[in-house]
Every structure is written in C-alpha cells, then in structure tokens.
N, CA, C and O atoms as a GROMACS GRO file, in nm:
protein
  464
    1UNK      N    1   1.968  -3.154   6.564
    1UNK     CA    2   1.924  -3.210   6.691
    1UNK      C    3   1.771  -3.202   6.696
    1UNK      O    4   1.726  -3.093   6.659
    2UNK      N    5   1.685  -3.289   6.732
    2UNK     CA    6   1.505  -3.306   6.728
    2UNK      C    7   1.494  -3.238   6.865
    2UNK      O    8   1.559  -3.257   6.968
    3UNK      N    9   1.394  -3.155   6.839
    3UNK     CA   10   1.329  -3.124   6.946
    3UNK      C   11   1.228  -3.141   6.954
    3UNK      O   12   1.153  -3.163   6.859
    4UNK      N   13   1.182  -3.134   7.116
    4UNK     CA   14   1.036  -3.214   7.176
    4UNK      C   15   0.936  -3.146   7.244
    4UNK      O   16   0.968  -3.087   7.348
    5UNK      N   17   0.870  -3.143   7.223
    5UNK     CA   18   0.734  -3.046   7.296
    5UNK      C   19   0.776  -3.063   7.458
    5UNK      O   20   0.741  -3.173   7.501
    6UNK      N   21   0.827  -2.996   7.534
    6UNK     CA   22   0.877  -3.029   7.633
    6UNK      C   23   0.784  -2.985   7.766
    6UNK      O   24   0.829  -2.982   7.880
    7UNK      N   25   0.661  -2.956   7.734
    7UNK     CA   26   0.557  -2.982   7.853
    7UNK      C   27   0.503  -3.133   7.840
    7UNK      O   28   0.455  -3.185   7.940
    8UNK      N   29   0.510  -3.215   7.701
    8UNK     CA   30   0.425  -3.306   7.666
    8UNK      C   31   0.528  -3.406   7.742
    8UNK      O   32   0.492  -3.519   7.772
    9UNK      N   33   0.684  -3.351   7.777
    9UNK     CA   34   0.749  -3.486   7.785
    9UNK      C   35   0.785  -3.443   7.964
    9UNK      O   36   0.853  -3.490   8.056
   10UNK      N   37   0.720  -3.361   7.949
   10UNK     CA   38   0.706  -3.384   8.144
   10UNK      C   39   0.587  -3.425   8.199
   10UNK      O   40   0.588  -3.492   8.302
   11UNK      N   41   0.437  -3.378   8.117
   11UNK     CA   42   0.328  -3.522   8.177
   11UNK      C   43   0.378  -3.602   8.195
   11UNK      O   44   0.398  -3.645   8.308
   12UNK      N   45   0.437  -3.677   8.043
   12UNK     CA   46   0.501  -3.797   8.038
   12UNK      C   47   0.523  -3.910   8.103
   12UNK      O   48   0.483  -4.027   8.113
   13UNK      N   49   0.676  -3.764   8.183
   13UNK     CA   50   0.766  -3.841   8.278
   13UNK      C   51   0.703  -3.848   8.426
   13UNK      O   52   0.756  -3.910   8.519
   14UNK      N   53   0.586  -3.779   8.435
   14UNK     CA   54   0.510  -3.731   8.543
   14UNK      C   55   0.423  -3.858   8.598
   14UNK      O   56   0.416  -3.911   8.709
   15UNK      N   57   0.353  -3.888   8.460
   15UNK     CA   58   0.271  -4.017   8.447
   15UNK      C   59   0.282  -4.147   8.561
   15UNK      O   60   0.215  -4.212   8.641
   16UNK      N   61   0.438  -4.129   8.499
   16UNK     CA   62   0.433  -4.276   8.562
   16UNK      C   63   0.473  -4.246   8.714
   16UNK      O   64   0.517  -4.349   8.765
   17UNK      N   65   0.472  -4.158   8.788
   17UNK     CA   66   0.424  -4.144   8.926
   17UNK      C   67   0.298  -4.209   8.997
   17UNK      O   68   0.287  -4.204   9.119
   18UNK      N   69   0.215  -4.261   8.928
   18UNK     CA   70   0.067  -4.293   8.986
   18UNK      C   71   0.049  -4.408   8.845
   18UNK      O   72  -0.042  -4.374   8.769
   19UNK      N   73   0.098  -4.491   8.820
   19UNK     CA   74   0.097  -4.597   8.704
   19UNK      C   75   0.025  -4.710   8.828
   19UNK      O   76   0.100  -4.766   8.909
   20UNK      N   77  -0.075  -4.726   8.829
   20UNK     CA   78  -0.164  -4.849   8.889
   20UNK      C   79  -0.296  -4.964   8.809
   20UNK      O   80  -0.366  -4.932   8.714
   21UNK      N   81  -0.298  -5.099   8.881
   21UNK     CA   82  -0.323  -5.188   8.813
   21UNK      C   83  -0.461  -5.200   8.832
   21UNK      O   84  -0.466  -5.172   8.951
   22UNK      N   85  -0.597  -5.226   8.792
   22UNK     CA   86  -0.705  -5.224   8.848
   22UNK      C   87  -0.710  -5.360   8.946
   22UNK      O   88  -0.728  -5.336   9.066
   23UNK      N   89  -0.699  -5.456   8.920
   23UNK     CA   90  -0.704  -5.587   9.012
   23UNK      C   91  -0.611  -5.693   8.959
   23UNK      O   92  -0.566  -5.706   8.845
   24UNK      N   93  -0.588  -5.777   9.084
   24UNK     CA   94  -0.459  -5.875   9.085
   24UNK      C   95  -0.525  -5.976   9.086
   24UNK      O   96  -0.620  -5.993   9.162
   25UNK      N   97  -0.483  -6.061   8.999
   25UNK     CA   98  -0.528  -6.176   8.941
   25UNK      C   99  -0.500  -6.310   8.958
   25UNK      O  100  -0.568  -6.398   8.906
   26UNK      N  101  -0.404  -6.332   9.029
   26UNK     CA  102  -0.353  -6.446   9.073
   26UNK      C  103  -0.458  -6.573   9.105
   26UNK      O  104  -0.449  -6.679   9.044
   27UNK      N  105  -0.530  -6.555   9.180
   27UNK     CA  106  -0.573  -6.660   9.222
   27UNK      C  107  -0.701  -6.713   9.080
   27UNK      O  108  -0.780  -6.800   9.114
   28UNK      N  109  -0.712  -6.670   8.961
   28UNK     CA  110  -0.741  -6.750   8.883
   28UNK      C  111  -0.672  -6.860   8.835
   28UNK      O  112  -0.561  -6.895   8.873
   29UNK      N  113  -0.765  -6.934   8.717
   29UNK     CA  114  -0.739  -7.075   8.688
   29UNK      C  115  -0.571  -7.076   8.648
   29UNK      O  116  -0.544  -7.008   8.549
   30UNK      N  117  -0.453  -7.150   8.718
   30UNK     CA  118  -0.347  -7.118   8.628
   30UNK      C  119  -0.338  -7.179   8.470
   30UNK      O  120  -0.235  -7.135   8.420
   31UNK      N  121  -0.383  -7.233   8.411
   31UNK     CA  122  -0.391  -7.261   8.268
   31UNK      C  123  -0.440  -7.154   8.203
   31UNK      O  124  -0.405  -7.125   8.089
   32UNK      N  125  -0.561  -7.062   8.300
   32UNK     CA  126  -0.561  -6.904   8.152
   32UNK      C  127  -0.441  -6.807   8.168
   32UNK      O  128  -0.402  -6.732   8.079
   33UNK      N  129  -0.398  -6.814   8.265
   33UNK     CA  130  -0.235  -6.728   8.335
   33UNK      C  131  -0.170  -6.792   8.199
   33UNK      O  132  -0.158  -6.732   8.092
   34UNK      N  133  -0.129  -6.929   8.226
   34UNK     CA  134  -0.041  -6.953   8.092
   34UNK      C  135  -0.080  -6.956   8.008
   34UNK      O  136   0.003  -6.979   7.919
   35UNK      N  137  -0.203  -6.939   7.967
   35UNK     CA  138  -0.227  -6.985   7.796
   35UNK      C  139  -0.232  -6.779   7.736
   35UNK      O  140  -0.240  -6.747   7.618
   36UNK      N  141  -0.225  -6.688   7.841
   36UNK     CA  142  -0.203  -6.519   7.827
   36UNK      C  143  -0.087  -6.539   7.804
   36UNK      O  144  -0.050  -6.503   7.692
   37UNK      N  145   0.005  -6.593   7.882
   37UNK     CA  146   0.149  -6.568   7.866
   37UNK      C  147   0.238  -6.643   7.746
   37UNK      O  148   0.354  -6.615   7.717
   38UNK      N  149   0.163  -6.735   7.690
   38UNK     CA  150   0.187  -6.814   7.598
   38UNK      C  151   0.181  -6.726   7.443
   38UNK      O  152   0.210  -6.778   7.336
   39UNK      N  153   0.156  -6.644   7.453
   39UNK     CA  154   0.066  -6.504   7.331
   39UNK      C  155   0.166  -6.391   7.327
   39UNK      O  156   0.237  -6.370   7.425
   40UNK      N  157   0.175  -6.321   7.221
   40UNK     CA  158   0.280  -6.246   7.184
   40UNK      C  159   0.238  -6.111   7.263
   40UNK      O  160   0.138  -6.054   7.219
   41UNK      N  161   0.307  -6.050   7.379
   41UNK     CA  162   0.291  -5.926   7.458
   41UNK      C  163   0.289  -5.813   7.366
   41UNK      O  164   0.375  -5.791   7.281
   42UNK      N  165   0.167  -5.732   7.393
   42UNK     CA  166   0.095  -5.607   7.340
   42UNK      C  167   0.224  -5.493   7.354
   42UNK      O  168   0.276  -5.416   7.273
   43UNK      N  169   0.245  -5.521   7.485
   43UNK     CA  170   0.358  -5.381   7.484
   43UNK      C  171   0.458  -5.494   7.572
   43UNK      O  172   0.442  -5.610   7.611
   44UNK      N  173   0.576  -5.387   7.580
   44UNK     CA  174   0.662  -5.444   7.708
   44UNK      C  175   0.730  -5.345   7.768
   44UNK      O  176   0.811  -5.296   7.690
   45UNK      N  177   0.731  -5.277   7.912
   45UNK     CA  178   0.799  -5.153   7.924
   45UNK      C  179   0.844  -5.194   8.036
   45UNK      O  180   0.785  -5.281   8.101
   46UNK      N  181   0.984  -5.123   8.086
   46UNK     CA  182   1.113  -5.148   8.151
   46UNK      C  183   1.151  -4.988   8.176
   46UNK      O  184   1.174  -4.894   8.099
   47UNK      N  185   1.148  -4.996   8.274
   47UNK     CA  186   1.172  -4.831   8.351
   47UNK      C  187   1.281  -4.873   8.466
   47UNK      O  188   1.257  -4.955   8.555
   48UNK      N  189   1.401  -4.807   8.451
   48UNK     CA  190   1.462  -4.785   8.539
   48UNK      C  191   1.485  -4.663   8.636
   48UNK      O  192   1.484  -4.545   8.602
   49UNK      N  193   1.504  -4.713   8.759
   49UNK     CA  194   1.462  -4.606   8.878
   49UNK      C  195   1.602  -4.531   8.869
   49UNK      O  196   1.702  -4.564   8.806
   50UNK      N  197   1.576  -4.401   8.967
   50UNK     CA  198   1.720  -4.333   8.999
   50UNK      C  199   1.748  -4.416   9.064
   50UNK      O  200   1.868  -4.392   9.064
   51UNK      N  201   1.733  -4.538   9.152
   51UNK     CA  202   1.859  -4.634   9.242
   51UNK      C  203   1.879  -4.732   9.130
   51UNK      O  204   1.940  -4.832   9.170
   52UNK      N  205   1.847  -4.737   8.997
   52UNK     CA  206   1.892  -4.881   8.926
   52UNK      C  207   1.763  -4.988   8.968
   52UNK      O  208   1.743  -5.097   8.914
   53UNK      N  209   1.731  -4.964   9.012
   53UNK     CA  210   1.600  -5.037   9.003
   53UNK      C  211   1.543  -5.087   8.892
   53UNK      O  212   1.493  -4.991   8.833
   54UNK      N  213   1.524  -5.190   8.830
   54UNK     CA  214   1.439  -5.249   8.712
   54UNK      C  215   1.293  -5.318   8.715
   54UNK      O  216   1.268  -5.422   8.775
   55UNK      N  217   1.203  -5.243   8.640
   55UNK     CA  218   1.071  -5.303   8.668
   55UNK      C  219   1.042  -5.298   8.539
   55UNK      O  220   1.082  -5.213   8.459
   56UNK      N  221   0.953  -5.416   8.511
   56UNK     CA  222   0.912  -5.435   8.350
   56UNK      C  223   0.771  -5.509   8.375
   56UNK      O  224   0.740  -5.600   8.452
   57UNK      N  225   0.689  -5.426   8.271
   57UNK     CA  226   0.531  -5.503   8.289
   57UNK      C  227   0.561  -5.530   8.150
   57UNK      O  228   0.656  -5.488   8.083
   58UNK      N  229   0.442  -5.624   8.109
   58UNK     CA  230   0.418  -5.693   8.013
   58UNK      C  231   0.310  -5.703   8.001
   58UNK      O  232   0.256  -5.770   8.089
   59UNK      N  233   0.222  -5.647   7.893
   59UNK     CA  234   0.105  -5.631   7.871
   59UNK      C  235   0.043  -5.741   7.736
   59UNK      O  236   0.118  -5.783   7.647
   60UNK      N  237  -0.087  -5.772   7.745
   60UNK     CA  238  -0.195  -5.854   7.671
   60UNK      C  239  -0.310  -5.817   7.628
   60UNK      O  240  -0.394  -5.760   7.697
   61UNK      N  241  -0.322  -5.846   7.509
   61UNK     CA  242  -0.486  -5.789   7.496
   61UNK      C  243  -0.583  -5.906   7.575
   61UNK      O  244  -0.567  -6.028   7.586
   62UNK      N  245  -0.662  -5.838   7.613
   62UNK     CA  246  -0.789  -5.932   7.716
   62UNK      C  247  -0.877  -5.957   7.561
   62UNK      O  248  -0.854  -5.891   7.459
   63UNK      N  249  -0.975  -6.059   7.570
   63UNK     CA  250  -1.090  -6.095   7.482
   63UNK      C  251  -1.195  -6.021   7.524
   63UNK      O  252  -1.221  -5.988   7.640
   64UNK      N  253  -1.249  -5.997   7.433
   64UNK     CA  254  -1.413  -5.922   7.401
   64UNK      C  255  -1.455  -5.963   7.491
   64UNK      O  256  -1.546  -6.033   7.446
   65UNK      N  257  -1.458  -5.978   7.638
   65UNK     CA  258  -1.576  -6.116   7.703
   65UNK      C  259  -1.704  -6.024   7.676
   65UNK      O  260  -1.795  -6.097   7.637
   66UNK      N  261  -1.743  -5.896   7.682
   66UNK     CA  262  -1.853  -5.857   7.727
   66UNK      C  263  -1.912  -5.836   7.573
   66UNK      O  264  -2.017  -5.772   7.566
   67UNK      N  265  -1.856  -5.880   7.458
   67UNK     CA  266  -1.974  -5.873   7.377
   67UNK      C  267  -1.995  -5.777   7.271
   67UNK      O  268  -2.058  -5.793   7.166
   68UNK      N  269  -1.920  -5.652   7.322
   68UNK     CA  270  -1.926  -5.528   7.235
   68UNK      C  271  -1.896  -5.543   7.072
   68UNK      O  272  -1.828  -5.623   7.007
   69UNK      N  273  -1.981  -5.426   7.034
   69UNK     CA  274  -1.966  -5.433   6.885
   69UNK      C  275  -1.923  -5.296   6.832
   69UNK      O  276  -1.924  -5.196   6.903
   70UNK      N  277  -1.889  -5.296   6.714
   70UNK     CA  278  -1.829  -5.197   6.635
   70UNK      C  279  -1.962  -5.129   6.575
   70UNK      O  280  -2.069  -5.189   6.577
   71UNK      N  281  -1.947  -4.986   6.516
   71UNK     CA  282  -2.118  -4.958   6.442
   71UNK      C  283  -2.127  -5.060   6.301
   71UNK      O  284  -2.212  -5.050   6.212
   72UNK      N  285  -2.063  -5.117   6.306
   72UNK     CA  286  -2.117  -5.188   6.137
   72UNK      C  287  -2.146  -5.364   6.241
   72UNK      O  288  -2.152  -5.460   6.165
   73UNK      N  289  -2.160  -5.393   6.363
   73UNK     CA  290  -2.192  -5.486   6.382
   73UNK      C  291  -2.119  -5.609   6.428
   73UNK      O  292  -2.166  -5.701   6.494
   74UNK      N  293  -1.984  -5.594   6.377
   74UNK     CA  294  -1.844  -5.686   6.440
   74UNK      C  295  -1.838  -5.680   6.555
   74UNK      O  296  -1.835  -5.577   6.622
   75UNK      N  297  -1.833  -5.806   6.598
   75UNK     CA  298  -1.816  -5.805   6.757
   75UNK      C  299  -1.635  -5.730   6.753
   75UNK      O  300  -1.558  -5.752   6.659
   76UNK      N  301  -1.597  -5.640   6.878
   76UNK     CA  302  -1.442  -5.610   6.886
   76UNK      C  303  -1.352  -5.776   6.951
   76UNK      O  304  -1.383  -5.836   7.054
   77UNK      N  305  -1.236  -5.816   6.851
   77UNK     CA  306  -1.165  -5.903   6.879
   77UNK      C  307  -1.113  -5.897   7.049
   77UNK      O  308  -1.103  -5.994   7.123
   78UNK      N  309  -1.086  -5.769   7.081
   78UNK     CA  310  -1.023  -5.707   7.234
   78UNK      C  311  -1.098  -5.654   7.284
   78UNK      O  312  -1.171  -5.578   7.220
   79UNK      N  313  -1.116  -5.671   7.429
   79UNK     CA  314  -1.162  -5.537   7.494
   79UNK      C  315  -1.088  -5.421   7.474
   79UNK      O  316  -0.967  -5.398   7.468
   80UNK      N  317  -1.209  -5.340   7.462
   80UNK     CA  318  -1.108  -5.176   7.441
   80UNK      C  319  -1.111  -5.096   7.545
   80UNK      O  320  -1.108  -4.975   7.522
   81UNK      N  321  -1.116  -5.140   7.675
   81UNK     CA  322  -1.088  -5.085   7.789
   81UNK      C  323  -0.983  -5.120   7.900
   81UNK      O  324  -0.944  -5.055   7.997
   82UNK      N  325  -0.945  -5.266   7.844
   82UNK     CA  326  -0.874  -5.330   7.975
   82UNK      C  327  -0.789  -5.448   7.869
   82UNK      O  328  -0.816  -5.504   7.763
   83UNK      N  329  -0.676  -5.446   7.962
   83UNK     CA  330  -0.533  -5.524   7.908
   83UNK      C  331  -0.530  -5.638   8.035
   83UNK      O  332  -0.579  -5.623   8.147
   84UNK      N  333  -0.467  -5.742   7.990
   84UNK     CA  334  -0.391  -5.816   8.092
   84UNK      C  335  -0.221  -5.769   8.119
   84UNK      O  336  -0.161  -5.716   8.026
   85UNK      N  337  -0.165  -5.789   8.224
   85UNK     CA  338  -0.053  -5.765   8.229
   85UNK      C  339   0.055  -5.830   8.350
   85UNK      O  340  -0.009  -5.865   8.450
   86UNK      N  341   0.154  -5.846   8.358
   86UNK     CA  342   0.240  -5.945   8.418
   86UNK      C  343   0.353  -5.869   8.450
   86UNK      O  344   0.437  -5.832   8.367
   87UNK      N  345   0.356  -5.841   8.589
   87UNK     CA  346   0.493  -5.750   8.690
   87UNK      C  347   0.540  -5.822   8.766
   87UNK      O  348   0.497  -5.937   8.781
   88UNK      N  349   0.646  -5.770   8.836
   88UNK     CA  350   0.702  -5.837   8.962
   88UNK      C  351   0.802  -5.951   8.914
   88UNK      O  352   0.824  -6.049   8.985
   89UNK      N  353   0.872  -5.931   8.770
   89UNK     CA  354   0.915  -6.074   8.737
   89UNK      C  355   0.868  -6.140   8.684
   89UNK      O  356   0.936  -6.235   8.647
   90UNK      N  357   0.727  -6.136   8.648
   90UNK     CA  358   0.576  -6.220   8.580
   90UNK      C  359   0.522  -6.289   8.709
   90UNK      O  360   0.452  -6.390   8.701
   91UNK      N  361   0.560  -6.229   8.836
   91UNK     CA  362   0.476  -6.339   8.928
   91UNK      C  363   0.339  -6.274   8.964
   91UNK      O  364   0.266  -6.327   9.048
   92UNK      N  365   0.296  -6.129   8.883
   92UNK     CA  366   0.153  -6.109   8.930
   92UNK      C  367   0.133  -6.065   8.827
   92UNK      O  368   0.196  -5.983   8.760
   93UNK      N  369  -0.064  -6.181   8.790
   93UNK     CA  370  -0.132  -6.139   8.663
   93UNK      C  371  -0.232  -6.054   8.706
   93UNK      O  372  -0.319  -6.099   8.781
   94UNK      N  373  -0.234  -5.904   8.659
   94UNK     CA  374  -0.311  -5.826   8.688
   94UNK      C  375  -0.408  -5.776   8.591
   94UNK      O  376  -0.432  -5.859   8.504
   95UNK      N  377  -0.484  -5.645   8.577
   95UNK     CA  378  -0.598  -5.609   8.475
   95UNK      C  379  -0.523  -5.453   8.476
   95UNK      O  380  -0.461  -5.405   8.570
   96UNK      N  381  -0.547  -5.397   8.358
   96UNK     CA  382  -0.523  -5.286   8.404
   96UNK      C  383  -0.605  -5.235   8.283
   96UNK      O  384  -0.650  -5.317   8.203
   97UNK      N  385  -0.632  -5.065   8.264
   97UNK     CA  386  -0.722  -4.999   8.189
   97UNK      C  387  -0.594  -4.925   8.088
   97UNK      O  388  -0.479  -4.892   8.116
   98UNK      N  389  -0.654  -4.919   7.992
   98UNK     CA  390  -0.615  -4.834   7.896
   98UNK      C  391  -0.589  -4.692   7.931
   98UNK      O  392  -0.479  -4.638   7.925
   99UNK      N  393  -0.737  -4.621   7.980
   99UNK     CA  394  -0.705  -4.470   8.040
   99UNK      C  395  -0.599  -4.481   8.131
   99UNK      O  396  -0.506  -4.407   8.098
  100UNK      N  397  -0.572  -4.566   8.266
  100UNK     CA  398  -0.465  -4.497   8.273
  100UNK      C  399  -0.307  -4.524   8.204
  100UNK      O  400  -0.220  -4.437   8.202
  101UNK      N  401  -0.292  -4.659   8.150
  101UNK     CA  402  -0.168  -4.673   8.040
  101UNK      C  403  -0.118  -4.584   7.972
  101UNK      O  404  -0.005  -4.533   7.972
  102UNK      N  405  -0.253  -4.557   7.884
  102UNK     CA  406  -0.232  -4.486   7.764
  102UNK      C  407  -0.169  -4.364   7.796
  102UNK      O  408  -0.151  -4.292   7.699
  103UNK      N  409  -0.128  -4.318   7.911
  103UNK     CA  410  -0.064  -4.148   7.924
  103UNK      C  411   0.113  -4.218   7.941
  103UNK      O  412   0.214  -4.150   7.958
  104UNK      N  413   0.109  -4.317   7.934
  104UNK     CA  414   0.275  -4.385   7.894
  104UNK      C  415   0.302  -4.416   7.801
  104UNK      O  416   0.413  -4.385   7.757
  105UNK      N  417   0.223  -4.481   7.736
  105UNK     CA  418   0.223  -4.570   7.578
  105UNK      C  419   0.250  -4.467   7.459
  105UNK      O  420   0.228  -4.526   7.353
  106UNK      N  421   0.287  -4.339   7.438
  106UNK     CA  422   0.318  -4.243   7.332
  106UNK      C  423   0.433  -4.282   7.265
  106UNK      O  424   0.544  -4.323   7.297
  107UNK      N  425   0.363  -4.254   7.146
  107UNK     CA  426   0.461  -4.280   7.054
  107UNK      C  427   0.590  -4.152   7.000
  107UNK      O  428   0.556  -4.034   6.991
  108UNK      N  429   0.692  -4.183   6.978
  108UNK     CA  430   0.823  -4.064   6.944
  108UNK      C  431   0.742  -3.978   6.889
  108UNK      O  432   0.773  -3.862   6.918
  109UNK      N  433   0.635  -3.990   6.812
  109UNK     CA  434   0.587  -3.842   6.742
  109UNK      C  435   0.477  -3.760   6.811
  109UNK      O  436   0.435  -3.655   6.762
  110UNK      N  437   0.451  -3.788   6.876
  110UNK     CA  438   0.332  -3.758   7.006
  110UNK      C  439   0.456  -3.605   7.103
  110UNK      O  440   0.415  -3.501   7.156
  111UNK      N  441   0.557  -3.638   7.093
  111UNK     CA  442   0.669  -3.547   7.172
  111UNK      C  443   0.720  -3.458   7.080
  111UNK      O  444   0.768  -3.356   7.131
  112UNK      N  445   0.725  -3.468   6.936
  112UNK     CA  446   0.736  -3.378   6.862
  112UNK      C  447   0.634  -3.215   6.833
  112UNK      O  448   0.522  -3.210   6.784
  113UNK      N  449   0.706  -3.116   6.873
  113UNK     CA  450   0.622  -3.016   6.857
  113UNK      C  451   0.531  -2.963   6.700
  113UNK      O  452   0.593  -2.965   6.594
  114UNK      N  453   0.411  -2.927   6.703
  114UNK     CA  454   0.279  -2.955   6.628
  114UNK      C  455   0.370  -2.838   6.483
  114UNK      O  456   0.354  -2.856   6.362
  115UNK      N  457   0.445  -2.746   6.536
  115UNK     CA  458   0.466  -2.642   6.462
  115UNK      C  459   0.651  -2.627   6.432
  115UNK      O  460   0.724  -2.555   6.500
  116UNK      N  461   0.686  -2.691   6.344
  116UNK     CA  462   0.913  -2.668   6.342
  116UNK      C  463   0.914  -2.585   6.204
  116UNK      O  464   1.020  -2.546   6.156
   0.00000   0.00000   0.00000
C-alpha cells in the first residue's frame, strides 16, 4: 500500500478552499476567447463537492505579451506568471496566476514522503 506525506496532502486538500481567478474576461474580443479555446488545455481539473457538485476549469498558456526573456536571451514562448482559463461550463474566460494554482497542480510524487 503507498504512502503519502500526509501534512503535504492536507495543504493540498486545504488549497482549494481559497482557489481564485485574478480577472474575468468576458467582455474581450470573442474571436481571442475562441481562438484560446481552439488550443490544446494546459491542465483540466474537475473537483467534486461533498453535495456532488461538479466544477471543472480549464486552463491555457497566455503568450509572452510583455516581452520577457530567458538569461541566454529567448524571448519566453508563455507568460510565466499567468494562465488563461475557462469555468462555469466554459462560460467565463478568466486570468489566473500560477502562485496561486500551483498549490493544486502537484504531481503523485510531490505526496510521496522524502524518506520510505
């Protein structure tokens, strides 16, 4: 039977208590809405509530808009701070940040304890 670092998997589950979007996006152009949604989703996560409740975001990498570079000079293909993403059914295109995602996004070995 695997066992799991079991403080790491109560942040975890803790996390997604306060899971929020930076800004709602809707009222941009709808042709960049579809031409995001048209693109293969970064993540896709589906959490069901204790009432059965189903909610699923769908996440995108956003474009470099601002320019940044790597130390050897490459502009970054993505922003590395901010995702696009699509809730509610896909009826709201929102922004959201990495810092706070990333305390959901762990991978199975991230819960595995450092020392078996």
């Amino acid at each position: 039977m695997p066992s799991y670092d079991t403080l790491k998997l109560l942040n975890f589950l803790t996390a997604f208590n306060d899971i929020r979007y930076e800004t709602l996006m809707n009222k941009i152009q709808p042709e960049r809405m579809d031409s995001v949604k048209q693109t293969t989703p970064f993540h896709i996560l589906t959490l069901t509530d204790a009432d059965g409740k189903i909610s699923t975001i769908k996440t995108f990498h956003k474009p470099n808009d601002d320019g940044t570079f790597d130390m050897f000079g490459n502009p970054y293909p993505y922003d590395r701070d901010r995702l696009y993403g699509f809730i509610n059914d896909d009826r709201d295109f929102v922004l959201i940040q990495f810092y706070v995602f990333d305390k959901v996004l762990r991978p199975l070995s991230y819960f595995r304890p450092e020392y078996e």
